[in-house]
N, C-alpha and C positions, 0 to 999 in steps of 0.2 A: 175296376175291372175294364180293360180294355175288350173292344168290341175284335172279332174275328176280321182279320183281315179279307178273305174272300166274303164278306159281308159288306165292308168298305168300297170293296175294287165292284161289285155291281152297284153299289150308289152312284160311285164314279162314272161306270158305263151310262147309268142314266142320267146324269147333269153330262156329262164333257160329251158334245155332240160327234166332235173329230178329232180325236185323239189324238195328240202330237205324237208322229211317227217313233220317234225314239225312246217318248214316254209308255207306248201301247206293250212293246215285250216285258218291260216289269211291270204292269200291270196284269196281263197275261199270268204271269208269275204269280200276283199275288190271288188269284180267281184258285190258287193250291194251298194258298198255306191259313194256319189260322193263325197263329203266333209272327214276331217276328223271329224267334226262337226258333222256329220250323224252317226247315232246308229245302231248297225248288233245288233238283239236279246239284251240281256241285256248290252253290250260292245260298249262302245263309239270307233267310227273312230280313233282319237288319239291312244287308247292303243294297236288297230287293227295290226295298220301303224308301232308302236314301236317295240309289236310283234314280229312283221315280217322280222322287220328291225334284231332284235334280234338270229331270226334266221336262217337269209339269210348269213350267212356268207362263206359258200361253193361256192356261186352265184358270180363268176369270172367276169371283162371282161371289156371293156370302157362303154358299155351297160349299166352294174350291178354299176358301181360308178356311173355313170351319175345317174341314177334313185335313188338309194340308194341317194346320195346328194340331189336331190328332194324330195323325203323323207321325212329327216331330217329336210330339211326346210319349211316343212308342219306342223310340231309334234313343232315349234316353236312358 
C-alpha cells in the first residue's frame, strides 16, 4: 500500500530546505491529492508526481532517494 501523497509532499517540505523553484508548484499539488489516481485541477496525480520528480533533481540526500524511489514506484 502506497503512502498518501500529501503525506509525502510534507516530509518533503521537512527535509528540502529550498525547494527548487520549478519543483515547489507540483509539490504544491501534491499537499491535494492522495493517490496518483487523484486529479489537482486539470492534471492527473501521475504527471503531478513525474513532474516533480523531474525537477527535484537538486534535492540531495538518503531522504530525497528514498522518497524519489517511492515515487517512481507510484508513476508505475
Amino acid at each position: 500500500m502506497n503512502r498518501p501523497l500529501n503525506v509525502i509532499a510534507r516530509e518533503i517540505r521537512a527535509d528540502w530546505k529550498k525547494v527548487n523553484f520549478a519543483a515547489k508548484p507540483y509539490l504544491d499539488a501534491m499537499d491535494w491529492l492522495e493517490s496518483v489516481n487523484d486529479s489537482y485541477y486539470c492534471e492527473n496525480g501521475r504527471s503531478i508526481v513525474l513532474y516533480f520528480l523531474a525537477n527535484a533533481g537538486t534535492w540531495k540526500g538518503e531522504t530525497a532517494k528514498r522518497i524519489k524511489a517511492e515515487l517512481k514506484a507510484m508513476t508505475k
